[in-house]
C-alpha positions as CSV (number, residue, x, y, z in Angstrom):
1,X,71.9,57.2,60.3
2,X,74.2,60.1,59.9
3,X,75.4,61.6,56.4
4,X,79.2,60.9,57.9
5,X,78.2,57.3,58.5
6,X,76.5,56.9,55.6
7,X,79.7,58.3,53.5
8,X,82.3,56.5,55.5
9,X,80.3,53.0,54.5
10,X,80.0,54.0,50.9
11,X,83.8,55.1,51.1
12,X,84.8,51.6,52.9
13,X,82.6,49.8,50.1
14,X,84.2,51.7,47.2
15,X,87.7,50.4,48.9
16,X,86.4,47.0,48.8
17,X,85.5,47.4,45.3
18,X,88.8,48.7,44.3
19,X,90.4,45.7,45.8
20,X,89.0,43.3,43.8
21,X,89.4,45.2,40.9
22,X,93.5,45.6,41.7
23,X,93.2,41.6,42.2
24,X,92.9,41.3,38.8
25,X,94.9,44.2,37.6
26,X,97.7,45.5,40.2
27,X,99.0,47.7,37.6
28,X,96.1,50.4,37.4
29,X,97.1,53.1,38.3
30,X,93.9,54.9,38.3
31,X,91.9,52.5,40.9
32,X,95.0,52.8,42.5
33,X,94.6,56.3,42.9
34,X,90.9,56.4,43.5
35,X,91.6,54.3,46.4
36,X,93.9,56.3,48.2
37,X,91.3,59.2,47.6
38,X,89.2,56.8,49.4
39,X,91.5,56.2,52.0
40,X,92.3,59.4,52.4
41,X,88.5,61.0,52.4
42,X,88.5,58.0,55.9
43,X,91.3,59.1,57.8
44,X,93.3,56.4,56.3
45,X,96.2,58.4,55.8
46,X,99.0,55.8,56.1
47,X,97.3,53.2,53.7
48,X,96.3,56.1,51.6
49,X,100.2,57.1,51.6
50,X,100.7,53.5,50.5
51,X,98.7,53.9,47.4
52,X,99.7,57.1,46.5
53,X,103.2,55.9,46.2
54,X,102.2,52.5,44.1
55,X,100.2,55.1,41.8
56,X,103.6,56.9,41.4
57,X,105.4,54.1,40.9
58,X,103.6,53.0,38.0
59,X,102.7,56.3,36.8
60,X,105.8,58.7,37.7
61,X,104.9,62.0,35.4
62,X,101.0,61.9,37.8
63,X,101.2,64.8,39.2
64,X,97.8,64.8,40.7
65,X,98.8,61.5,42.7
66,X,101.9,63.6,43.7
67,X,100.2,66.3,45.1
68,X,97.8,64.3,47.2
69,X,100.5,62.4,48.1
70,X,102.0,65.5,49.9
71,X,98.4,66.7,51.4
72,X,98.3,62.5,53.0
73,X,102.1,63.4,54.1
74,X,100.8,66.9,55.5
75,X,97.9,65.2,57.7
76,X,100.3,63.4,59.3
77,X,102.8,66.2,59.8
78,X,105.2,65.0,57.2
79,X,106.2,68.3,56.3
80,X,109.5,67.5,55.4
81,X,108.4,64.8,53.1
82,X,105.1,66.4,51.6
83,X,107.0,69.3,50.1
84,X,109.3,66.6,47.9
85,X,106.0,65.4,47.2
86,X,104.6,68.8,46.1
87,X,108.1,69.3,44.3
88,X,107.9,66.2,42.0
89,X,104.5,67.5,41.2
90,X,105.7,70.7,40.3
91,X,108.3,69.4,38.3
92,X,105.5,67.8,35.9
93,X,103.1,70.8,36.4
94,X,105.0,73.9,37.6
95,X,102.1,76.7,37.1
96,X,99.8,74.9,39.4
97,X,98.1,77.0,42.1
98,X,97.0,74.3,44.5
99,X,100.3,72.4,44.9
100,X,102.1,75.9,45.1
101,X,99.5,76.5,48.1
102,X,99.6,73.4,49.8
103,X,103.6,73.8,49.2
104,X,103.7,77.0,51.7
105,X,100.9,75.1,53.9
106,X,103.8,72.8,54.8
107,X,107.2,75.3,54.7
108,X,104.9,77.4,56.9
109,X,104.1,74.3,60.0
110,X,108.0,74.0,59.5
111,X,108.3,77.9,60.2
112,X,110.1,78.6,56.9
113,X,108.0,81.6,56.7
114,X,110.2,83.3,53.9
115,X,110.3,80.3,51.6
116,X,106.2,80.0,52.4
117,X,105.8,83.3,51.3
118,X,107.7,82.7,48.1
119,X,105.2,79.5,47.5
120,X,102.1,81.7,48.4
121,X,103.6,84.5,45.8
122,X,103.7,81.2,42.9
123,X,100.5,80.7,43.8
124,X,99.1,83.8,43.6
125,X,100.8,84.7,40.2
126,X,98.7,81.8,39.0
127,X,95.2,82.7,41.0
128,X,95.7,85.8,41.9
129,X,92.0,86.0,43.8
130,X,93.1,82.5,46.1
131,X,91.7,84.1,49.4
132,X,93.3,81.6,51.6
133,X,96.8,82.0,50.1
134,X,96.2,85.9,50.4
135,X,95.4,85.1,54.4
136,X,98.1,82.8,55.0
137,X,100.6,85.0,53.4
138,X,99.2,87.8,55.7
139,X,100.0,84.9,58.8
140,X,103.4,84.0,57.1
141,X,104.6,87.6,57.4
142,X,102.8,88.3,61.0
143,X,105.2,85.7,62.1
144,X,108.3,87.7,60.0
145,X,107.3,90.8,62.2
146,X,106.4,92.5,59.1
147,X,102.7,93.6,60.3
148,X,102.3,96.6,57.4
149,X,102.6,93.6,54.3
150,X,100.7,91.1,56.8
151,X,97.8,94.0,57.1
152,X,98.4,94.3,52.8
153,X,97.4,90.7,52.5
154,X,94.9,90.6,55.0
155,X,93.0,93.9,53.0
156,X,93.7,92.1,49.7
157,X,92.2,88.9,51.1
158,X,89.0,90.7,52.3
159,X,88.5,91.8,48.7
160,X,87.9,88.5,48.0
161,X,86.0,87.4,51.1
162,X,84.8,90.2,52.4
163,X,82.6,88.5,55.7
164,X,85.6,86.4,56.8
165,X,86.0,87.6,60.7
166,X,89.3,85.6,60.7
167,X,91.0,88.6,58.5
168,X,89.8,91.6,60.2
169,X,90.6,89.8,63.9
170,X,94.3,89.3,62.1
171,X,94.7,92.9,61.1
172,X,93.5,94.0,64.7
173,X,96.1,91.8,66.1
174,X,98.9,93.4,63.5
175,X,97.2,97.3,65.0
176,X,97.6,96.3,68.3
177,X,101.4,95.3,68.2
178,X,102.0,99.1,66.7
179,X,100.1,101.0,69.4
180,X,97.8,101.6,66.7
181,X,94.5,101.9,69.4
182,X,92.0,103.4,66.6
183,X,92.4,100.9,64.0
184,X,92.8,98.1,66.0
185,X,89.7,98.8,68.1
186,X,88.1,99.2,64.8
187,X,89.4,96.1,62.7
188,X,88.1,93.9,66.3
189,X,84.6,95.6,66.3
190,X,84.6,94.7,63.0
191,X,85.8,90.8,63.7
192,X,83.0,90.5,66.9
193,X,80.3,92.0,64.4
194,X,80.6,88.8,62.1
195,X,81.4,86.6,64.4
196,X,81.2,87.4,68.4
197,X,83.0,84.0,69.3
198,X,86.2,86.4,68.6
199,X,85.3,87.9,71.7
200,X,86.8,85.8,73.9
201,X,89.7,85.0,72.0
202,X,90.8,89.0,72.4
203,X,90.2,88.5,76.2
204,X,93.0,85.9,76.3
205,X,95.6,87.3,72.9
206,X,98.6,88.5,74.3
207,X,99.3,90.2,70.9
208,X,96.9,93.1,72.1
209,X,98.6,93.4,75.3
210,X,99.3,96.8,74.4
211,X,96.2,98.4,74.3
212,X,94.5,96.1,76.9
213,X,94.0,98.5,79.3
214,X,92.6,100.9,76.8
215,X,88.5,101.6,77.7
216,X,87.7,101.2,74.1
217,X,88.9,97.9,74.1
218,X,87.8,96.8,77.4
219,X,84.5,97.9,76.5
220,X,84.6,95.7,73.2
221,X,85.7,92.4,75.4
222,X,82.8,92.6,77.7
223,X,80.2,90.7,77.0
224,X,76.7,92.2,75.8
């Protein structure tokens, strides 16, 4: 028996539990909650949705409940609707780093890079070594055309994660679109190095289109 299966039966008993439990009290909030965790943690995400929103009914100033709420909304691709989620949650904790993030996950997947980058920046005032905002940020402003800040974020997000492949291939991308053959070359050795699955993602990136025919880079892309 696998440690999913195993999990997804302990999950779907919890559930159960929590059911009878709400039988005899409809009005707590917190099994409430704990089951659309539950819910959630299953794929669930339209029941889990459901209890969110009766936690939040009973328990308006939750912002927890709200902020899960919008990450249930996000697996759906609610966007719209997750970030008035993340927005009520703010409203009841405004210096909250994860909501902030999880707020520019969702203007971002509704290309509203500026307005992501402004939730990334919250974030960051209040975790200022969040690698994943740092890298999204640097994605945020790739898609802005803006590939000197991009490559800024990128670097400051290798500070913090210094092995993470995804960064340097990012910044090799951002070289390539400025004809900038040296440092891209060496920000894509760089990527391969950690992880050579990379490889043949470069072989197919339009984004390095520019220096494809370059011998450096062709002798990168070949396989070993």
């Amino acid at each position: 028996m696998t440690e999913g299966f195993i999990k997804s039966a302990d999950l779907a008993e919890a559930i159960a539990s929590y059911n009878e439990t709400l039988k005899n009290n409809p009005d707590d909030d917190v099994t409430w909650y704990d089951r659309a965790m539950a819910l959630r943690d299953l794929g669930r995400y339209e029941e889990a949705i459901a209890s969110f929103e009766k936690v939040v009914e009973l328990r308006p100033e939750y912002d927890a409940a709200w902020n899960n709420l919008g990450v249930a909304l996000t697996d759906l691709g609610r966007f719209t609707e997750a970030i008035a989620s993340y927005d009520q949650a703010l409203k009841i904790e405004p210096n909250n780093d994860a909501v902030w993030y999880n707020r520019g996950l969702a203007l971002f997947n509704l290309e509203r890079y500026e307005e992501a980058i402004d939730s990334y920046d919250r974030a960051l005032k209040f975790k200022p070594d969040k690698e994943a905002a740092w890298y999204n940020r640097g994605l945020a402003l790739f898609n802005l055309e803006l590939y000197e800040e991009a490559i800024d974020s990128y670097d400051r997000a290798l500070i913090i994660k210094p092995d993470d492949a995804s960064s340097y291939y990012n910044k090799a991308r951002c070289y390539a679109l400025q004809s900038d053959v040296i440092r891209s070359i060496e920000n894509l050795q760089k990527t391969i190095e950690l992880n050579p699955e990379w490889r043949e993602q470069a072989k197919t990136d339009s984004e390095f289109d520019r220096i494809r025919q370059e011998k450096q880079f062709q002798l990168l892309i070949k396989e070993s």
